[in-house]
CHARMM-style PDB file with segment names, atoms N, HN, CA, C and O in Angstrom:
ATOM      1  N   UNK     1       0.517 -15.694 -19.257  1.00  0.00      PROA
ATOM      2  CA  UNK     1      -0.420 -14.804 -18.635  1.00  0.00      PROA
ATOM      3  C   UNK     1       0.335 -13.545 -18.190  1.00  0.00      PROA
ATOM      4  O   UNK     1       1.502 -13.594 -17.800  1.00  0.00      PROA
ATOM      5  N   UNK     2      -0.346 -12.470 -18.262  1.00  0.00      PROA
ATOM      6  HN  UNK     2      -1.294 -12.429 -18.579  1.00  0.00      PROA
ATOM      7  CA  UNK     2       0.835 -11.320 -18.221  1.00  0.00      PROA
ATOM      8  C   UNK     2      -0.638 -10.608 -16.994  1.00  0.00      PROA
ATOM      9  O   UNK     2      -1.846 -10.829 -16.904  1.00  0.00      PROA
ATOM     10  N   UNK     3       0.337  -9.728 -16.268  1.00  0.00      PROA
ATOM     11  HN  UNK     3       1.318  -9.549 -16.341  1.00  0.00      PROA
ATOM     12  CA  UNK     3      -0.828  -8.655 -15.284  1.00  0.00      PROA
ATOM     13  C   UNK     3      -0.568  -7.190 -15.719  1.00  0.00      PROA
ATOM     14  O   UNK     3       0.463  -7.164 -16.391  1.00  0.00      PROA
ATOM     15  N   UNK     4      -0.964  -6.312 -15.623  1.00  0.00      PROA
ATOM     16  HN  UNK     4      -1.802  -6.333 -15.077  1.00  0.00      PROA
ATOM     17  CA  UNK     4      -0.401  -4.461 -15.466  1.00  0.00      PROA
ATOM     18  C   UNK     4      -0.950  -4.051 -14.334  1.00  0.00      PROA
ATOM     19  O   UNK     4      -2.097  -4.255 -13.938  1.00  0.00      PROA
ATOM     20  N   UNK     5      -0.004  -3.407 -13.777  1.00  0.00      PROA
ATOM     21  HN  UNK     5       0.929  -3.241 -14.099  1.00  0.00      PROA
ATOM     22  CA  UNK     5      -0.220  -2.087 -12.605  1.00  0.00      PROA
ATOM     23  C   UNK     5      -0.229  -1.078 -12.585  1.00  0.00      PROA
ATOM     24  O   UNK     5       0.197  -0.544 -13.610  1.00  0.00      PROA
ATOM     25  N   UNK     6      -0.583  -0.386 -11.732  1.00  0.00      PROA
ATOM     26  HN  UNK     6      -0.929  -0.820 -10.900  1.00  0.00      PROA
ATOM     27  CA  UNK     6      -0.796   1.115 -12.176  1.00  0.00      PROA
ATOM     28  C   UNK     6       0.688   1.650 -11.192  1.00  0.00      PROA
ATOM     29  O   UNK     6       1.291   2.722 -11.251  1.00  0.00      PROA
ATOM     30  N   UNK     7       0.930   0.503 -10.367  1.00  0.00      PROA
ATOM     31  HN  UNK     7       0.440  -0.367 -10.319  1.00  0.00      PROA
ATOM     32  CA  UNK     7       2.314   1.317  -9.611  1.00  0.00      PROA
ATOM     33  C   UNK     7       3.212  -0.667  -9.029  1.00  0.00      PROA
ATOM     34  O   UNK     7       2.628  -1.657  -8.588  1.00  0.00      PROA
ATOM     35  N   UNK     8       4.603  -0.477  -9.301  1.00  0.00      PROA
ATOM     36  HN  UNK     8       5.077   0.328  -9.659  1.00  0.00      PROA
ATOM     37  CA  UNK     8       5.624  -1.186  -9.276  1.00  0.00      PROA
ATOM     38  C   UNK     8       6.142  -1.217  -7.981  1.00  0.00      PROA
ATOM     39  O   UNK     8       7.150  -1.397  -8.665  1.00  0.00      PROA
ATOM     40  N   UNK     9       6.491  -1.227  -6.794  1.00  0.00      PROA
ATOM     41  HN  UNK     9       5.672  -1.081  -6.239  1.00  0.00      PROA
ATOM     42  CA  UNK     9       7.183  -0.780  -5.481  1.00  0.00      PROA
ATOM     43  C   UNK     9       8.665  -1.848  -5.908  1.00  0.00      PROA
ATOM     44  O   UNK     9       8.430  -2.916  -6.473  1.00  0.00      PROA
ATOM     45  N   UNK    10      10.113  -1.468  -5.597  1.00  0.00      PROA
ATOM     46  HN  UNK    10      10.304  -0.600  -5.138  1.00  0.00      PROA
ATOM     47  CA  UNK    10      10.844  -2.533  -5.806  1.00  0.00      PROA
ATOM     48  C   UNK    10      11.585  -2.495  -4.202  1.00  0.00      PROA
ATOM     49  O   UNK    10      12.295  -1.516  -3.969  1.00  0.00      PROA
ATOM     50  N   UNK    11      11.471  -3.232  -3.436  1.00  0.00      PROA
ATOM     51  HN  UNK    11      10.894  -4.027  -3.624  1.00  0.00      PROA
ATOM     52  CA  UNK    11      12.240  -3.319  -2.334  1.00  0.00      PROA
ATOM     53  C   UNK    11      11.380  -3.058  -1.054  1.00  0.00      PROA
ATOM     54  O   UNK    11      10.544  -2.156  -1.117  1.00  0.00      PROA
ATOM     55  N   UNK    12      11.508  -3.726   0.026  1.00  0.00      PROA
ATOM     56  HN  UNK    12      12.187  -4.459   0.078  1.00  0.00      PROA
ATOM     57  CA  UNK    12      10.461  -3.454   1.606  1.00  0.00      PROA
ATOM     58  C   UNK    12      11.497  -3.010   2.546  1.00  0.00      PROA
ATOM     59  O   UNK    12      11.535  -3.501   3.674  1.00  0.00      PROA
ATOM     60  N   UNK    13      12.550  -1.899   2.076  1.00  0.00      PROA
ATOM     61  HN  UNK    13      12.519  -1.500   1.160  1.00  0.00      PROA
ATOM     62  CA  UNK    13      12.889  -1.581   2.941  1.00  0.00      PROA
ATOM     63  C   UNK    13      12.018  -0.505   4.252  1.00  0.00      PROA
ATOM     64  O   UNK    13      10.856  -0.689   4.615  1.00  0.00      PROA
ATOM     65  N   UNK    14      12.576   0.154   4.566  1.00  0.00      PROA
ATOM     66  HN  UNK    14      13.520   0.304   4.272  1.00  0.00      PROA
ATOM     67  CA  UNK    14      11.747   1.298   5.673  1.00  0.00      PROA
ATOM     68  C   UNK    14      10.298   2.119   4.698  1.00  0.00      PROA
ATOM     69  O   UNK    14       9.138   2.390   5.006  1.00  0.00      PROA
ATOM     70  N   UNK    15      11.135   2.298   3.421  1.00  0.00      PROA
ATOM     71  HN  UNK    15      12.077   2.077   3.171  1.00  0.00      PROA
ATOM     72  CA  UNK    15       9.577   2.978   2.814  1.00  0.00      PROA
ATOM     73  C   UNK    15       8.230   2.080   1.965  1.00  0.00      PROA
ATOM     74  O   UNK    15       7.007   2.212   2.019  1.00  0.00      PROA
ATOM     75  N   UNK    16       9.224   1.041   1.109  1.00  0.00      PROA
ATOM     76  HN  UNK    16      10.218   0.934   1.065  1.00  0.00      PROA
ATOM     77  CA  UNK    16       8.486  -0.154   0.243  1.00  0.00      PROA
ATOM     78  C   UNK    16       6.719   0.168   0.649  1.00  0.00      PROA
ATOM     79  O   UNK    16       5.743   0.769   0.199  1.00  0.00      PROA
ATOM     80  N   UNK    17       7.013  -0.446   1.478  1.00  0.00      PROA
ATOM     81  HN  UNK    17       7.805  -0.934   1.844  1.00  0.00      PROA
ATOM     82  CA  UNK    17       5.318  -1.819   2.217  1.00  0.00      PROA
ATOM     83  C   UNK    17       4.578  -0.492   2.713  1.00  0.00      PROA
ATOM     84  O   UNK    17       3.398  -0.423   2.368  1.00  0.00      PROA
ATOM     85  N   UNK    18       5.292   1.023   3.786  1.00  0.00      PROA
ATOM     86  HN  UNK    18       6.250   0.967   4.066  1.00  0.00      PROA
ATOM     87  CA  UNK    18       3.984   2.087   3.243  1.00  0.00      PROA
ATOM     88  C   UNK    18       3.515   2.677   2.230  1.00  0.00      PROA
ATOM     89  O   UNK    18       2.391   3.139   2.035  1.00  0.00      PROA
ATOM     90  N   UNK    19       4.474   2.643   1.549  1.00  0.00      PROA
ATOM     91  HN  UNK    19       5.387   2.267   1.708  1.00  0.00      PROA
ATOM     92  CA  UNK    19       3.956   3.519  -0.316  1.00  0.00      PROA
ATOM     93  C   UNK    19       3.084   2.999  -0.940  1.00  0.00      PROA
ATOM     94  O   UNK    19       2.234   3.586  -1.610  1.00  0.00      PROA
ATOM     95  N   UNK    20       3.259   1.237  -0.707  1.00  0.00      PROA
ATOM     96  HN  UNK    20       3.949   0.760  -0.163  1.00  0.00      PROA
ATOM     97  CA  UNK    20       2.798   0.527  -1.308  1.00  0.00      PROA
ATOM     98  C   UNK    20       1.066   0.675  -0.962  1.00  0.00      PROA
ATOM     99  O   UNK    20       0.057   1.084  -1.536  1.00  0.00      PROA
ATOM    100  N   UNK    21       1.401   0.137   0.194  1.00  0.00      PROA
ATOM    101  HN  UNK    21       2.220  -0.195   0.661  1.00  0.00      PROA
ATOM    102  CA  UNK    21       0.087   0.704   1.216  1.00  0.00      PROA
ATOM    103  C   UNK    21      -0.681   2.062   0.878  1.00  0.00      PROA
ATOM    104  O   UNK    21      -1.908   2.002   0.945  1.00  0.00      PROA
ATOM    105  N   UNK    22      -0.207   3.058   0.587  1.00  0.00      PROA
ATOM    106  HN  UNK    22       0.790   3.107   0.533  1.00  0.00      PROA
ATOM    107  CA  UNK    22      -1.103   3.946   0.031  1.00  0.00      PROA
ATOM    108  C   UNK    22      -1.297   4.371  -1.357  1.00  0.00      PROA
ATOM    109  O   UNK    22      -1.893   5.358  -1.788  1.00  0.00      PROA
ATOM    110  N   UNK    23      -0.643   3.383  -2.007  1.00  0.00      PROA
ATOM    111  HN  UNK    23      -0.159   2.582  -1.656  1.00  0.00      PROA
ATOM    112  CA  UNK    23      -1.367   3.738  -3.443  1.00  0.00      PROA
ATOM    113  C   UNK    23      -2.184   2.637  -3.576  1.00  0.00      PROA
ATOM    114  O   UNK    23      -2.832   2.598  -4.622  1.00  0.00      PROA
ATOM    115  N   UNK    24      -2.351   1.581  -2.664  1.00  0.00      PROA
ATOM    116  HN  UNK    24      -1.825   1.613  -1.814  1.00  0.00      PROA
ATOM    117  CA  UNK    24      -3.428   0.610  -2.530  1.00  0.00      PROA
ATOM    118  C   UNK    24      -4.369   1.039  -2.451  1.00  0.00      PROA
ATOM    119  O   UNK    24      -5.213   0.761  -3.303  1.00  0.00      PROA
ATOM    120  N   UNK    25      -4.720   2.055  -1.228  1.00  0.00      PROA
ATOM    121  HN  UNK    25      -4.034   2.281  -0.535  1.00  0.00      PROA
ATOM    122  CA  UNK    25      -5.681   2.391  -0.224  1.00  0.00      PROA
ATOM    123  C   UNK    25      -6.101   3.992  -1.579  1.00  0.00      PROA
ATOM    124  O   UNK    25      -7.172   4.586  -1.694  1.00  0.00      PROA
ATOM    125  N   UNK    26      -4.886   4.209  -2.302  1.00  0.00      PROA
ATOM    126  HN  UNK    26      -4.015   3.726  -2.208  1.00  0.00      PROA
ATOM    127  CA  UNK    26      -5.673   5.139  -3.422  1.00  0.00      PROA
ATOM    128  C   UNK    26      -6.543   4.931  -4.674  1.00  0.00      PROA
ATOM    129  O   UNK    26      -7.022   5.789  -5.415  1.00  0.00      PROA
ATOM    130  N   UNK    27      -6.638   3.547  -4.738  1.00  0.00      PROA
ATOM    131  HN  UNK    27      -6.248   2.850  -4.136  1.00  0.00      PROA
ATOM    132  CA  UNK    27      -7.245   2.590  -5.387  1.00  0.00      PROA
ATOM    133  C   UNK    27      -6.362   2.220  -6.831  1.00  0.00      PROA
ATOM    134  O   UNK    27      -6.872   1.896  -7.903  1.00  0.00      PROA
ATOM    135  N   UNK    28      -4.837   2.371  -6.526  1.00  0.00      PROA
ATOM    136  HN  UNK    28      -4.423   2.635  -5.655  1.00  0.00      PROA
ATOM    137  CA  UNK    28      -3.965   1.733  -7.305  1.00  0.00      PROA
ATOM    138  C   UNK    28      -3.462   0.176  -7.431  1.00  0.00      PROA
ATOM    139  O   UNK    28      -2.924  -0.450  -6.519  1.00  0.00      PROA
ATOM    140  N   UNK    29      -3.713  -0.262  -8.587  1.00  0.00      PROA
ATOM    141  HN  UNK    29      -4.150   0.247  -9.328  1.00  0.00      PROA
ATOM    142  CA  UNK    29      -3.466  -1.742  -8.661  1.00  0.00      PROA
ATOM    143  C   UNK    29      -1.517  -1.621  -8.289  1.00  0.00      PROA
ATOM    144  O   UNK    29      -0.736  -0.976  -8.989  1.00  0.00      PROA
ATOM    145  N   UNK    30      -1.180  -2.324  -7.196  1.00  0.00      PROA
ATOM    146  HN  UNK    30      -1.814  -2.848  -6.627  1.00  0.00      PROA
ATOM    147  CA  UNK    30       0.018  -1.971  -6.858  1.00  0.00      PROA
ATOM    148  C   UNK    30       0.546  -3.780  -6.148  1.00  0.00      PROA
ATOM    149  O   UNK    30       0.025  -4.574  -5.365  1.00  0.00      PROA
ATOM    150  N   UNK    31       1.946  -3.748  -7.038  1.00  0.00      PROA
ATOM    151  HN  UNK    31       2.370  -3.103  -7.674  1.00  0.00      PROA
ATOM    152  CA  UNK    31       3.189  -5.008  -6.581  1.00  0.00      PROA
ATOM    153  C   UNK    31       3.573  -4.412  -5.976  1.00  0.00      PROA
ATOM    154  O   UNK    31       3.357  -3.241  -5.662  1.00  0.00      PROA
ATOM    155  N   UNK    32       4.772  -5.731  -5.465  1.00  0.00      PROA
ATOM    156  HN  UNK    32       4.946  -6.682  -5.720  1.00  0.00      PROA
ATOM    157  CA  UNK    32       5.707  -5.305  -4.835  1.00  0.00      PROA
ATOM    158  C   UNK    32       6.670  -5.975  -4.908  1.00  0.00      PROA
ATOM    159  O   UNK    32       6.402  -7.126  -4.563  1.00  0.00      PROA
ATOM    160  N   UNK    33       7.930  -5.813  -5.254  1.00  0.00      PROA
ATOM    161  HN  UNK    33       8.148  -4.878  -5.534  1.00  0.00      PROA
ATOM    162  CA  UNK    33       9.171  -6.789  -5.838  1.00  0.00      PROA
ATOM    163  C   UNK    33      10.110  -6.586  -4.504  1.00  0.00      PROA
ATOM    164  O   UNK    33      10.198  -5.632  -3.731  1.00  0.00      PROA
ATOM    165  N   UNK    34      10.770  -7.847  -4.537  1.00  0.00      PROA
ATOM    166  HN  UNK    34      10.699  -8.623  -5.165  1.00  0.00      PROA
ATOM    167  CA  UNK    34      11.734  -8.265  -3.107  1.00  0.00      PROA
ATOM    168  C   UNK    34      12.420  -9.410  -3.306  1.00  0.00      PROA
ATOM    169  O   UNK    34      11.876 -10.507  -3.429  1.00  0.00      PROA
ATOM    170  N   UNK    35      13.646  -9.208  -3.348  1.00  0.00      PROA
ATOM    171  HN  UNK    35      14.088  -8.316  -3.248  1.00  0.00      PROA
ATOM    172  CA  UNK    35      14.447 -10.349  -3.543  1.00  0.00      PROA
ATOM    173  C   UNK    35      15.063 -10.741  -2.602  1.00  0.00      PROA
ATOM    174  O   UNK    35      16.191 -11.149  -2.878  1.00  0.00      PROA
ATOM    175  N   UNK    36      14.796 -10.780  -1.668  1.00  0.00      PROA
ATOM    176  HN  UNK    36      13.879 -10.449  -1.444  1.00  0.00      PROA
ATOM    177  CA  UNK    36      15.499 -11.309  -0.115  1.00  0.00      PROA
ATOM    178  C   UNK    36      14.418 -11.347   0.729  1.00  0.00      PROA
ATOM    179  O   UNK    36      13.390 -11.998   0.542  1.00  0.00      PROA
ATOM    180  N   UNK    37      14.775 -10.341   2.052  1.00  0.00      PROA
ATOM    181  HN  UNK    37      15.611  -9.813   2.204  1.00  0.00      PROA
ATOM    182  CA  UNK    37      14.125 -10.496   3.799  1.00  0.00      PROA
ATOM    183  C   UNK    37      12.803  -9.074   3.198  1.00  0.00      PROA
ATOM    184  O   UNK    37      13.274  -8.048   2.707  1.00  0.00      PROA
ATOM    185  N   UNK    38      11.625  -9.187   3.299  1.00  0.00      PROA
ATOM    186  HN  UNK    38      11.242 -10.020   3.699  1.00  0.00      PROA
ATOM    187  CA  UNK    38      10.971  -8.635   3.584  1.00  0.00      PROA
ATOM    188  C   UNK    38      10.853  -7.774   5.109  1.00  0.00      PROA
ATOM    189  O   UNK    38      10.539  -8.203   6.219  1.00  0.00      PROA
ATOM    190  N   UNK    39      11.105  -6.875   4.819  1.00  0.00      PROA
ATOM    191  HN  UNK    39      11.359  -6.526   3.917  1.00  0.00      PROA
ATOM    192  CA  UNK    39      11.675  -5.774   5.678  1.00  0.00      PROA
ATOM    193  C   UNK    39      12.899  -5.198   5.834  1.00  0.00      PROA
ATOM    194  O   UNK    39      13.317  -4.747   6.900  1.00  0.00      PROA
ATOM    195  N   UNK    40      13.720  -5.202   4.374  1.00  0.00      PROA
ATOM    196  HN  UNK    40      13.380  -5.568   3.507  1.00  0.00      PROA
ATOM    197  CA  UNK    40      14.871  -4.716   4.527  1.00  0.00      PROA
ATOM    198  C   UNK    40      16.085  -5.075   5.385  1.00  0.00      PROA
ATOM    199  O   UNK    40      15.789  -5.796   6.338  1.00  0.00      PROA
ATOM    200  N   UNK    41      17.400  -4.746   5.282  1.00  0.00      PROA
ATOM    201  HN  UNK    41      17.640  -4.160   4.508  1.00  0.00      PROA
ATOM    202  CA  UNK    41      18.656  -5.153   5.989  1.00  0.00      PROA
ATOM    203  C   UNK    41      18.281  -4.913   7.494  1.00  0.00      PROA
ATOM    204  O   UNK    41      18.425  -5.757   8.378  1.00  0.00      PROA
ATOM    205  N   UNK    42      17.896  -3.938   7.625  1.00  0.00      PROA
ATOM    206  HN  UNK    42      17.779  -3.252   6.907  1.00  0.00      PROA
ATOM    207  CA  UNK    42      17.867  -3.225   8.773  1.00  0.00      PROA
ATOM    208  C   UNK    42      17.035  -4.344   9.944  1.00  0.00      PROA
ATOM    209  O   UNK    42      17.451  -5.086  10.833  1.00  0.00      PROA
ATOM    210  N   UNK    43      15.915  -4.068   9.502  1.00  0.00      PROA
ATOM    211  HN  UNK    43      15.576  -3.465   8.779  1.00  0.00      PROA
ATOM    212  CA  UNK    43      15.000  -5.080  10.246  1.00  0.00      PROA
ATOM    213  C   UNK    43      15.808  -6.350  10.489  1.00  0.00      PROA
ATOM    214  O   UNK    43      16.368  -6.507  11.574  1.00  0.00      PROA
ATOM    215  N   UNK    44      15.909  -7.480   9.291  1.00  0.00      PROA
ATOM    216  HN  UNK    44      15.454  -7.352   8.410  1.00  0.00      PROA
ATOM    217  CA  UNK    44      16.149  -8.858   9.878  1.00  0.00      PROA
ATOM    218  C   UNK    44      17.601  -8.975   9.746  1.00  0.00      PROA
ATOM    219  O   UNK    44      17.922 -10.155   9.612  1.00  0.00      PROA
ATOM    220  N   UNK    45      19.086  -7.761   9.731  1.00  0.00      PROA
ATOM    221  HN  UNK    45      18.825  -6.802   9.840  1.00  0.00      PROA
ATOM    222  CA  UNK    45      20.143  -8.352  10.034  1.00  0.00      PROA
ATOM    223  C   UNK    45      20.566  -6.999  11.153  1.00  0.00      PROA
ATOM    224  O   UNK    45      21.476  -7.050  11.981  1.00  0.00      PROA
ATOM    225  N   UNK    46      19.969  -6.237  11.000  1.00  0.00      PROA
ATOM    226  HN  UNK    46      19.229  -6.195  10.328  1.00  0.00      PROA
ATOM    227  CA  UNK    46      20.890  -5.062  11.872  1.00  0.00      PROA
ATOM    228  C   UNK    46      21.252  -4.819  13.290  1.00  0.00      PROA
ATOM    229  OT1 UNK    46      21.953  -3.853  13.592  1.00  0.00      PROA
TER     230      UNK     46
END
């Protein structure tokens, strides 16, 4: 089974999860790729 998006986000650092957020809210079919802490270094080690 395969999906397409109209937009990719790779990472939740400080910008990820708002960009993402507004090409949602622009009515873009939009992921979001994260291979660790959702919210970036900063957030859950800094």
């Amino acid at each position: 089974m395969s999906e397409t998006f109209d937009a990719i986000v790779i990472g939740t650092g400080q910008a990820g999860p708002s960009l993402a957020a507004r090409l949602a809210g622009e009515g873009r079919k939009t992921a979001i790729l994260e291979r660790h802490l959702f919210g970036g270094t900063c957030v859950n080690v800094g």
